[in-house]
Every structure is written in C-alpha cells, then in structure tokens.
N, C-alpha and C positions, 0 to 999 in steps of 0.2 A: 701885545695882548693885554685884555685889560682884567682884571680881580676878578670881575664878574664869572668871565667865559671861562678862565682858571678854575673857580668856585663852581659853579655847572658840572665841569669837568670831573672837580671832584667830589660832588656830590653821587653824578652817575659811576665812577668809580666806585664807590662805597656799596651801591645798589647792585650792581654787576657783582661784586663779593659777597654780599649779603645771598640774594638768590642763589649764587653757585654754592656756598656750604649749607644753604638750606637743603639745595638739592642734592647734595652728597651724603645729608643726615636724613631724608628722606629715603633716596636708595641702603643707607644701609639700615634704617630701622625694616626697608620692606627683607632685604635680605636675612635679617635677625629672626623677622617673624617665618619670614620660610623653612628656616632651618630649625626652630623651634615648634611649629606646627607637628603634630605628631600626628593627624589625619590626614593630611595628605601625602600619599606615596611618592616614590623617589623619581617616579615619571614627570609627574605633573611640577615637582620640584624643580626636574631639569628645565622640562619647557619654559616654566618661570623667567629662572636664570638665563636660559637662551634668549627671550625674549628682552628681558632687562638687558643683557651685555649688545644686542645689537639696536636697538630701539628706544634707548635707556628712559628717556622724558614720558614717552605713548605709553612704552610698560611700565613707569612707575603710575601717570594716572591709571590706566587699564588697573593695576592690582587693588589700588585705591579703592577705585569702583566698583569693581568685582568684590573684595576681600577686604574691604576695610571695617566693617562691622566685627567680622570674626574676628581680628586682629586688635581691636578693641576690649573684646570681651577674652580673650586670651590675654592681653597685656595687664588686664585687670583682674583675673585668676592668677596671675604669677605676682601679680603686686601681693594680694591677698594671700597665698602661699609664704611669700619672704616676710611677711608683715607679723603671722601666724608663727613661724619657726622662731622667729628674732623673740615674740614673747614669749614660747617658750621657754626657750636660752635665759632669755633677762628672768624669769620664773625659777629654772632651775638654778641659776647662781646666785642669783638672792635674795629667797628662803634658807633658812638654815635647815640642816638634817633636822629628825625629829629627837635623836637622843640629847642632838647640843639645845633643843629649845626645853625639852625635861629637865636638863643638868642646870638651864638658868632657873628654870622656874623653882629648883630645888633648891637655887645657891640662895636665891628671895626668899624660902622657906623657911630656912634654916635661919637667915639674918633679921625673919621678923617681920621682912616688907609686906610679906601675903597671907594669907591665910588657908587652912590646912583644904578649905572648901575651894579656895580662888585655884591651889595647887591642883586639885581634884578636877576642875573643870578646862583647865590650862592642857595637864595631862590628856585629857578624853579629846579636846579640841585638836591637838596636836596626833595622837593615835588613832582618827578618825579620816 
C-alpha cells in the first residue's frame, strides 16, 4: 500500500467524523430548540421527536426548512435575555450601595479633597 492511498484514506476518515458530530450537534441543537420552544404544544413536539428518531437526516433537514427562521430568532431572544440578566448581575455587584458612595464622599469632605458643593452634587447624583 502506498502513503498516498493511506493519506486518502485518512483524509475521508477525518470527513466521515467531521459530518457525523456535525450531524449529532445539529440533532441536538434541533432538539434543544423543541424543547425550548414554548408555542408549540406537546403534540406537535412529539411528532417532531417521532419523526427525528426514525428518519433522523430527512427530519433534521425537514425541521431546518420548516422551523429554522423561528429558531433563529428564538436563539437570538435567549442570547439577548442571558446578555441582559448577566449586565444586570455585573451592575448590581459593581456599584456600590448608595450609603457606602455618601460615607466616601463624606470621608473626601472631611479630608479636604472636595468641596462642600462637589459633596452636595455627589450626594443628590447618588440619591437620585
């Protein structure tokens, strides 16, 4: 056997791998989206499923076709959702409370750094 027909060999190796965990992250991104879809009822869910577990390649394009816009705009509301909560989160843990940004701007007050106006406008920014 010669390098070459080795080398062939294991190139369509590589290809035959590549396409089957495509197709495996494909079925399960459609099944993710099934089961997260909240308009469609538990009927049409199964038929889905029935249709993926015996037909698996036909029902994944078929859902493609059918259902791949929605699925789209659904994955990209739930991006948008986790994107939204996560700044909230990074917002409420770092701001400080409003008494701790008073209590610095008092401790600057008192040491000189600011002035009684700069305190006054810190204060109303912060209690606003």
């Amino acid at each position: 056997m010669s390098f070459w027909e080795n080398f062939w060999n294991l190139v369509w190796w590589f290809f035959c791998f590549y396409a089957f965990f495509a197709f495996l992250w494909a079925l399960f991104a459609v099944f993710g989206d099934l089961f997260r879809d909240d308009k469609l009822n538990g009927w049409w869910k199964a038929l889905w499923i029935v249709f993926l577990a015996f037909v698996p390649f036909l029902g994944l394009l078929v859902y493609l076709i059918a259902r791949g816009k929605g699925m789209t705009e659904r994955s990209m509301q739930r991006a948008q959702m986790n994107r939204e909560a996560a700044d909230s989160y990074i917002r409420s843990v770092a701001t400080a409370s409003p008494t701790e940004e008073i209590a610095k701007a008092r401790a600057l007050l008192a040491s000189g750094t600011i002035s009684t106006d700069e305190f006054d406008r810190i204060k109303d920014k912060v209690l606003a």
